[in-house]
Biotite code that builds the C-alpha atoms (Angstrom):
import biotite.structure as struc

atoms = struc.array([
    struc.Atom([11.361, 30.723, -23.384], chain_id="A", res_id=1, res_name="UNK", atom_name="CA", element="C"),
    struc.Atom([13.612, 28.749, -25.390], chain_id="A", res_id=2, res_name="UNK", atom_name="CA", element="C"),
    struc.Atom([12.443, 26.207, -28.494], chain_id="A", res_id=3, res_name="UNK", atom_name="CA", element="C"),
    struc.Atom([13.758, 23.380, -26.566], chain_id="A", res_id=4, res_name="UNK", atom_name="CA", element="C"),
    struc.Atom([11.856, 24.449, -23.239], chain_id="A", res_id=5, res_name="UNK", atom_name="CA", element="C"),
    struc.Atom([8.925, 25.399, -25.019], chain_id="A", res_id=6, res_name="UNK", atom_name="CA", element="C"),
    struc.Atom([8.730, 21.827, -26.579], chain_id="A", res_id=7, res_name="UNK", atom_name="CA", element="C"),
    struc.Atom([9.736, 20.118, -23.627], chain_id="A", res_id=8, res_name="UNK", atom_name="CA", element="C"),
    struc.Atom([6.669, 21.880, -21.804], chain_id="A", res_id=9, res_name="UNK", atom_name="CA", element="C"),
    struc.Atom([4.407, 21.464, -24.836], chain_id="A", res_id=10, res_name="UNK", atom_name="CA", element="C"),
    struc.Atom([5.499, 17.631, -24.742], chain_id="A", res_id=11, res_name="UNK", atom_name="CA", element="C"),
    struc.Atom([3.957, 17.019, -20.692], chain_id="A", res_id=12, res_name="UNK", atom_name="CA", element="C"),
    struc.Atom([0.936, 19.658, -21.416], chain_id="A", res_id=13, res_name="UNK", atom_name="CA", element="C"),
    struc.Atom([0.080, 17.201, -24.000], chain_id="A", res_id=14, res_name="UNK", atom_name="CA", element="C"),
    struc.Atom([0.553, 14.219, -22.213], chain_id="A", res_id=15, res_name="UNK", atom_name="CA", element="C"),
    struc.Atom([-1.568, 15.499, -19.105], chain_id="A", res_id=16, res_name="UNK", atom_name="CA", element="C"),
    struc.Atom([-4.193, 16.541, -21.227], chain_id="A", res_id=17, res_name="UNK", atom_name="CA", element="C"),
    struc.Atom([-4.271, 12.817, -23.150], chain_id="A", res_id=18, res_name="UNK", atom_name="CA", element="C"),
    struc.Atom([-4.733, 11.329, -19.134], chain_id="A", res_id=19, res_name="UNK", atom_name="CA", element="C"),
    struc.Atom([-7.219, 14.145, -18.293], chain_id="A", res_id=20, res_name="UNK", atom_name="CA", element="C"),
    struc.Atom([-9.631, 13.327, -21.183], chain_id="A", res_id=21, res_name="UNK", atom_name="CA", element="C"),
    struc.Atom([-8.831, 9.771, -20.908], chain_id="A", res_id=22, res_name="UNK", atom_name="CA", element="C"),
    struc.Atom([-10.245, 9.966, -17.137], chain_id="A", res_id=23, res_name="UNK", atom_name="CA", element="C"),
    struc.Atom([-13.114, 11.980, -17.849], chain_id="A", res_id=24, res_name="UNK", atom_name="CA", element="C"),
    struc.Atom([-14.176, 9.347, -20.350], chain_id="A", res_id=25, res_name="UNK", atom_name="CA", element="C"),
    struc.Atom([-13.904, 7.057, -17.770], chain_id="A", res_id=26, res_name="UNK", atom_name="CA", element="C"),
    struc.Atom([-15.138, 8.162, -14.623], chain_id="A", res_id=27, res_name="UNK", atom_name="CA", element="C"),
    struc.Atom([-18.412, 9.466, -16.955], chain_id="A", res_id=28, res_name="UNK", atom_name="CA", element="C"),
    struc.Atom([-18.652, 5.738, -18.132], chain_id="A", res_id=29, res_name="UNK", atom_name="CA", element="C"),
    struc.Atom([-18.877, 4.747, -14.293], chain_id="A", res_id=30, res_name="UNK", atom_name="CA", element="C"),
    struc.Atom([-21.139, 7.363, -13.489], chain_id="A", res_id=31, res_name="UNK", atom_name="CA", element="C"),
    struc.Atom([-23.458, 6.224, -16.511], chain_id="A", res_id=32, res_name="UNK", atom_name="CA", element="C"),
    struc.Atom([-23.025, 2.212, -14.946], chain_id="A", res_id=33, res_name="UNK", atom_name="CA", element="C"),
    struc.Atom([-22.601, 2.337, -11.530], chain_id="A", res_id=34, res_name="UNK", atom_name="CA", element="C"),
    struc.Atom([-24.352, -0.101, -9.164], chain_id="A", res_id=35, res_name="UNK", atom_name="CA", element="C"),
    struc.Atom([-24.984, -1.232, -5.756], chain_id="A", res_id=36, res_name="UNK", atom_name="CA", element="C"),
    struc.Atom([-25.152, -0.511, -2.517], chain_id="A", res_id=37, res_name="UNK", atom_name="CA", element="C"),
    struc.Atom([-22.914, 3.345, -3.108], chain_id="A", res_id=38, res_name="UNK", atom_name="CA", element="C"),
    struc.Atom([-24.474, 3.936, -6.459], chain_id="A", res_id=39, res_name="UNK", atom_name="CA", element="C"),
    struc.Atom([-26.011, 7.475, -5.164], chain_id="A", res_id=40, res_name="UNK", atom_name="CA", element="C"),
    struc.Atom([-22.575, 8.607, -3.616], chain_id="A", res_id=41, res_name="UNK", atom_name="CA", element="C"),
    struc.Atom([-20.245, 7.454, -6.451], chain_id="A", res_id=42, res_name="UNK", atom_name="CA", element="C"),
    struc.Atom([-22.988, 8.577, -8.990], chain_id="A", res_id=43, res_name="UNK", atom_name="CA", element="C"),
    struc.Atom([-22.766, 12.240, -7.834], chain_id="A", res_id=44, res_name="UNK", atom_name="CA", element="C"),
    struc.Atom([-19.288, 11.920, -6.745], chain_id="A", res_id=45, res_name="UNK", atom_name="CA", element="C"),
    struc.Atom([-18.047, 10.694, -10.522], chain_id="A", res_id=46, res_name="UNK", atom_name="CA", element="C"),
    struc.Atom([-20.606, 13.489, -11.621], chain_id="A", res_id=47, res_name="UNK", atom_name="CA", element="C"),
    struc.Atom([-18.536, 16.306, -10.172], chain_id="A", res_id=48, res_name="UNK", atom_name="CA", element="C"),
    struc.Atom([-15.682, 14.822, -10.816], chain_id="A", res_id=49, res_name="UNK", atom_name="CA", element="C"),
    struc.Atom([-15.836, 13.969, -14.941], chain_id="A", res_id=50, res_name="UNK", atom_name="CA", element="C"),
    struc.Atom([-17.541, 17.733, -14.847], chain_id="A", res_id=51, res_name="UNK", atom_name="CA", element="C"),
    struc.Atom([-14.452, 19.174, -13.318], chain_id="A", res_id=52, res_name="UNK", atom_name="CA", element="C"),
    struc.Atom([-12.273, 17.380, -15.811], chain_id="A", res_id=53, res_name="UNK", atom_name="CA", element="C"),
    struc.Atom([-14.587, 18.300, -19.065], chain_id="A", res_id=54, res_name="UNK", atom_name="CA", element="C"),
    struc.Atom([-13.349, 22.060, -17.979], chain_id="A", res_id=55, res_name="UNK", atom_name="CA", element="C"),
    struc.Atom([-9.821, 21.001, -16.934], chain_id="A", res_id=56, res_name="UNK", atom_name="CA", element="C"),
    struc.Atom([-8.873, 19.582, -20.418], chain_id="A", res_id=57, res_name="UNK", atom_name="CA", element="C"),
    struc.Atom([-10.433, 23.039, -22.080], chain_id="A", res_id=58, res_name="UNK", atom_name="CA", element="C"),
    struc.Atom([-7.666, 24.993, -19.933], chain_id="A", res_id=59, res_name="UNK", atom_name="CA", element="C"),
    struc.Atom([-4.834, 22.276, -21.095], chain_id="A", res_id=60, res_name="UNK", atom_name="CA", element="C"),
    struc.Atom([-5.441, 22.529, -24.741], chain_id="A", res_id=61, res_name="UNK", atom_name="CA", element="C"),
    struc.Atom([-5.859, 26.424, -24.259], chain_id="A", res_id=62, res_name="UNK", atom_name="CA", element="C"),
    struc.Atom([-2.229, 26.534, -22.653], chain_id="A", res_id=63, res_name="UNK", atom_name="CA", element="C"),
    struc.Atom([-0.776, 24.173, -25.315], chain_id="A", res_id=64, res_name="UNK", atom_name="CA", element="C"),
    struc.Atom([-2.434, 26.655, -27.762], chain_id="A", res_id=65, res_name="UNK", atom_name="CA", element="C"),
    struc.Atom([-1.065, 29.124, -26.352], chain_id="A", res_id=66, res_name="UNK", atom_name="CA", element="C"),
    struc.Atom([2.101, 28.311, -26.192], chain_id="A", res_id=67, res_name="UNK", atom_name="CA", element="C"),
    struc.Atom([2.374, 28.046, -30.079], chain_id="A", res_id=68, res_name="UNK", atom_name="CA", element="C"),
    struc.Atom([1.624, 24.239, -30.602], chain_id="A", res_id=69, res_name="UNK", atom_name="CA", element="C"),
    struc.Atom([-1.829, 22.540, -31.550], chain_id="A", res_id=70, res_name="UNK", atom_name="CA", element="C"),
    struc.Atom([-3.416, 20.103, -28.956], chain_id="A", res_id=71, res_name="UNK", atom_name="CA", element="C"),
    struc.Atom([-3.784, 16.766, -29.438], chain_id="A", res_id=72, res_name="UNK", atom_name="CA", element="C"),
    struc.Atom([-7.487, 16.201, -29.757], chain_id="A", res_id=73, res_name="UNK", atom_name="CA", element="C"),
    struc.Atom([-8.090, 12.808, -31.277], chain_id="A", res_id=74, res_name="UNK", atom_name="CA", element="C"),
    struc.Atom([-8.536, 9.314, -29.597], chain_id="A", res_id=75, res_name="UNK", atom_name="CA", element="C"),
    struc.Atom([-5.995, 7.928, -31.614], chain_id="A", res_id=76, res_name="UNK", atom_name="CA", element="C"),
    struc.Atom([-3.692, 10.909, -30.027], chain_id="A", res_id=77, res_name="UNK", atom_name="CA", element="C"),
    struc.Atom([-4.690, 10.366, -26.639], chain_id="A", res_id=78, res_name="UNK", atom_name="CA", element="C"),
    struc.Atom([-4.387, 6.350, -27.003], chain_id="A", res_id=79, res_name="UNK", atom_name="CA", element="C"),
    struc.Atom([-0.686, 7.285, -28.185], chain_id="A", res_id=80, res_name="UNK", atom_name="CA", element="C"),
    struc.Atom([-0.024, 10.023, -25.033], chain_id="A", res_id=81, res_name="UNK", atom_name="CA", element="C"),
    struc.Atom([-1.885, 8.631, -22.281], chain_id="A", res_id=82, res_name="UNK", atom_name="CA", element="C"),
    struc.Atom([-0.453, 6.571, -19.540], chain_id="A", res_id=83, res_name="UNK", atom_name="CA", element="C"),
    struc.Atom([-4.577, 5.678, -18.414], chain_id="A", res_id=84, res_name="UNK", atom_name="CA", element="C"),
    struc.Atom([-5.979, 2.727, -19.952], chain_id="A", res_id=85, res_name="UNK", atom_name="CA", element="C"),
    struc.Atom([-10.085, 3.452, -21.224], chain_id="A", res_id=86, res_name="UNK", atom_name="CA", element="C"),
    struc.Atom([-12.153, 1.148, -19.388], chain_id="A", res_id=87, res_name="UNK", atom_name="CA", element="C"),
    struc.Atom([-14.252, -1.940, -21.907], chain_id="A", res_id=88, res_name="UNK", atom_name="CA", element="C"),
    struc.Atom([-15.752, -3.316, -19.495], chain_id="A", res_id=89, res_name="UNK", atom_name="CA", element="C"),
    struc.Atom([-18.023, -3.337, -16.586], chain_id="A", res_id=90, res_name="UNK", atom_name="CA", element="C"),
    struc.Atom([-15.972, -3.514, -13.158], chain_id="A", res_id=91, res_name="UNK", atom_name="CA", element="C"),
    struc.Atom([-17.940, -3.416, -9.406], chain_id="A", res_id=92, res_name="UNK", atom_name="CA", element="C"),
    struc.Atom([-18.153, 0.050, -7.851], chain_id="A", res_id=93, res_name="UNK", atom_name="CA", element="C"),
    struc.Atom([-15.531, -1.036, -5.805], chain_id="A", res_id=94, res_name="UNK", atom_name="CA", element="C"),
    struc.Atom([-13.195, -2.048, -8.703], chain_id="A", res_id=95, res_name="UNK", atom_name="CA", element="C"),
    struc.Atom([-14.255, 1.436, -10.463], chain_id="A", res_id=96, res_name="UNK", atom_name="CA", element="C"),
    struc.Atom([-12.837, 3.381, -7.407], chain_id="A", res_id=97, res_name="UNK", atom_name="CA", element="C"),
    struc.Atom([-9.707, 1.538, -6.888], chain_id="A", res_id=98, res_name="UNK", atom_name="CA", element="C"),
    struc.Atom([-9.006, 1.881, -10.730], chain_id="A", res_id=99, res_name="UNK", atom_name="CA", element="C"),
    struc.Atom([-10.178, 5.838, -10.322], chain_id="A", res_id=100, res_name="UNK", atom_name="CA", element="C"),
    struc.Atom([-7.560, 6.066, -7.385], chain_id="A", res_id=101, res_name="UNK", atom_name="CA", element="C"),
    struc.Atom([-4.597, 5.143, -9.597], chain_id="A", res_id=102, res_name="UNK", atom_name="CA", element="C"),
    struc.Atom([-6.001, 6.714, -12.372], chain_id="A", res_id=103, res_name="UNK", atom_name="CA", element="C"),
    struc.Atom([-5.872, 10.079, -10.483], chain_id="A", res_id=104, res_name="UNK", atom_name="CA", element="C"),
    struc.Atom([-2.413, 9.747, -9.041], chain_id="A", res_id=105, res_name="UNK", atom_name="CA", element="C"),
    struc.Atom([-1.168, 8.958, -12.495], chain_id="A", res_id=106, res_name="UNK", atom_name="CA", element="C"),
    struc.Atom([-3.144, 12.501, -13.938], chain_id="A", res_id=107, res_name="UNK", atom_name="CA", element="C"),
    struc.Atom([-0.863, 14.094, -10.841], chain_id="A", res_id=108, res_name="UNK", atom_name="CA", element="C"),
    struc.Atom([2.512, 12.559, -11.871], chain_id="A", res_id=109, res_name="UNK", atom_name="CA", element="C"),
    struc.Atom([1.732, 14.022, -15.330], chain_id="A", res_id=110, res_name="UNK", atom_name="CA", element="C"),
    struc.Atom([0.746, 17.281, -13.652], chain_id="A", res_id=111, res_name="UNK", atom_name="CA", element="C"),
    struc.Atom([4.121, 17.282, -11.749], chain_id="A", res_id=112, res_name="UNK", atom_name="CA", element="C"),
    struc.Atom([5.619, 16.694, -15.462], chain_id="A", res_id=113, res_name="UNK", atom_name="CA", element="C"),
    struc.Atom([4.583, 20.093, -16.309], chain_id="A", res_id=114, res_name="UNK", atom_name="CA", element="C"),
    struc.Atom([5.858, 21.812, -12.863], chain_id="A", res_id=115, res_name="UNK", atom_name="CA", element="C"),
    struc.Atom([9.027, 20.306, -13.818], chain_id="A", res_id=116, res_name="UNK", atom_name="CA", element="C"),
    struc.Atom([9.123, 21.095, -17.935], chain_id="A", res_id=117, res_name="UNK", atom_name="CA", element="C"),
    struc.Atom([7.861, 24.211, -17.278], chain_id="A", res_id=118, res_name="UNK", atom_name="CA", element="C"),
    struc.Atom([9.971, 25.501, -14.305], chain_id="A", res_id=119, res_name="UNK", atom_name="CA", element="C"),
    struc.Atom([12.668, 24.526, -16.432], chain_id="A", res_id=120, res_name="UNK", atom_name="CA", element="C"),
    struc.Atom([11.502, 26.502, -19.033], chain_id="A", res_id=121, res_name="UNK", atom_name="CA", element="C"),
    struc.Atom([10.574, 29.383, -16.787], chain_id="A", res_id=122, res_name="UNK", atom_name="CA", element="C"),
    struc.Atom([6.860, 29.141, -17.977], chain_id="A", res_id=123, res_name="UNK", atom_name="CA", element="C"),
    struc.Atom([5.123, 29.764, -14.380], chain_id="A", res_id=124, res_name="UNK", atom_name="CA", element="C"),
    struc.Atom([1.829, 30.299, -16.223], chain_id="A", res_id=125, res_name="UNK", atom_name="CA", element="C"),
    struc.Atom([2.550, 26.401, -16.987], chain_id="A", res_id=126, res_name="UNK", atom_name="CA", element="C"),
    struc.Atom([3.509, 25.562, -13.593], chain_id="A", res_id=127, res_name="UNK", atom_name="CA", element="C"),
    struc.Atom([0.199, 27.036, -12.006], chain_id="A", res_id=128, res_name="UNK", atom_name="CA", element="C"),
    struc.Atom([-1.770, 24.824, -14.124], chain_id="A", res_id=129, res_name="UNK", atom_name="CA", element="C"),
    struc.Atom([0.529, 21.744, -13.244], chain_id="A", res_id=130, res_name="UNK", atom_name="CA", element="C"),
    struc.Atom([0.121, 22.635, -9.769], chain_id="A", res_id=131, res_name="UNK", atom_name="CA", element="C"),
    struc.Atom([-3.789, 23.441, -9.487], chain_id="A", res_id=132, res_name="UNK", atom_name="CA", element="C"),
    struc.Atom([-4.337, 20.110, -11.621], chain_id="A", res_id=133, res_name="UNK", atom_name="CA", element="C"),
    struc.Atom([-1.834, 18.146, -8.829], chain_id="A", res_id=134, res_name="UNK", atom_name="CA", element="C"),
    struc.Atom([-3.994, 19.195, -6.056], chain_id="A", res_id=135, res_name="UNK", atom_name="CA", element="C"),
    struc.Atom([-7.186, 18.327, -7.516], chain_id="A", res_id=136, res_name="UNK", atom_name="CA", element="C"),
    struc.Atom([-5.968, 15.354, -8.349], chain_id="A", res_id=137, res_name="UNK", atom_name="CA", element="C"),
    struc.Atom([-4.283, 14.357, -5.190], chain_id="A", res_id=138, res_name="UNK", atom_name="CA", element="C"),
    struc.Atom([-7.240, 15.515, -3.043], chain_id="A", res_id=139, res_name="UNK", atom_name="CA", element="C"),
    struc.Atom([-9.797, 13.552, -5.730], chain_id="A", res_id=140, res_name="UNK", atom_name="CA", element="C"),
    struc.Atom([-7.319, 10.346, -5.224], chain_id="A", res_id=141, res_name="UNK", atom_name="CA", element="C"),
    struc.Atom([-8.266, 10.815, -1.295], chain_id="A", res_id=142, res_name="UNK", atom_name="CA", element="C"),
    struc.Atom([-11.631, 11.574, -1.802], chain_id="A", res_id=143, res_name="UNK", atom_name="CA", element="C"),
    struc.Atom([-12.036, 7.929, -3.360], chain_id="A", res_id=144, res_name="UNK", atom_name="CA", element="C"),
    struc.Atom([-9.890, 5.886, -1.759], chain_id="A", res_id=145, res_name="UNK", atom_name="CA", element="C"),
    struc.Atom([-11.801, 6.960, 1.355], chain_id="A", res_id=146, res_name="UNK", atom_name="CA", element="C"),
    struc.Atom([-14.075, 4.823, 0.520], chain_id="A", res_id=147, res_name="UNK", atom_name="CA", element="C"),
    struc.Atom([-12.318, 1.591, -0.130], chain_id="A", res_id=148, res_name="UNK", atom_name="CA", element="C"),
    struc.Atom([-11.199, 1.809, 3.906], chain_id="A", res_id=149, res_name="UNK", atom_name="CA", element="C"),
])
């Protein structure tokens, strides 16, 4: 793999991993405050979700490791990477999901950033990860949105 391709690849693995922690923070802050009328569903439901992330980000930083490069793994590094906002304040359960939705479709565009860098690069280790994080993210992004119909 060349330098360029390597950084290139490094430079999306870093920014998924920045969303990815960045929604596990989240979604574990709605589980912890969720009310109302769907507080059992979305409680478990956040639950398996922000404990599928907290092994998702392990398997990020691993790859970024492994390709040579040191993770990001401060706040003020993911505040700088991350395209996900963290959440101050206190929203609905409905408001939590429909944030959660986007949230989760952003996480896949930055998956699809690594299918690209790392295709480019010929790094299909890189491009399996991209892909398995894209579908867990797309299916998660249906999973809640079925709920707001």
């Amino acid at each position: 793999m060349s330098d360029k391709g390597k950084k290139e690849t490094v430079e999306a693995l870093s920014e998924l991993l920045a969303n990815s922690y960045t929604l596990y923070l989240k979604t574990h802050n709605y589980h912890w405050n969720v009310t109302g009328p769907m507080f059992t569903t979305l409680h478990t439901m956040f639950e398996v979700q922000y404990g599928e992330l907290a092994l998702a980000v392990d398997e990020i930083a691993e790859r970024i490791r492994a390709l040579g490069s040191y993770a990001p793994g401060s706040y003020t590094d993911f505040q700088k990477l991350a395209k996900i906002k963290e959440e101050t304040g206190h929203p609905k359960a409905e408001e939590m999901i429909a944030n959660l939705v986007s949230d989760q479709e952003t996480v896949s565009a930055s998956a699809k950033k690594v299918i690209e860098a790392g295709g480019a690069a010929g790094d299909d280790v890189s491009v399996d990860l991209g892909t398995r994080r894209m579908e867990v993210h797309q299916k998660n992004a249906w999973m809640l949105r079925s709920h707001l119909e």
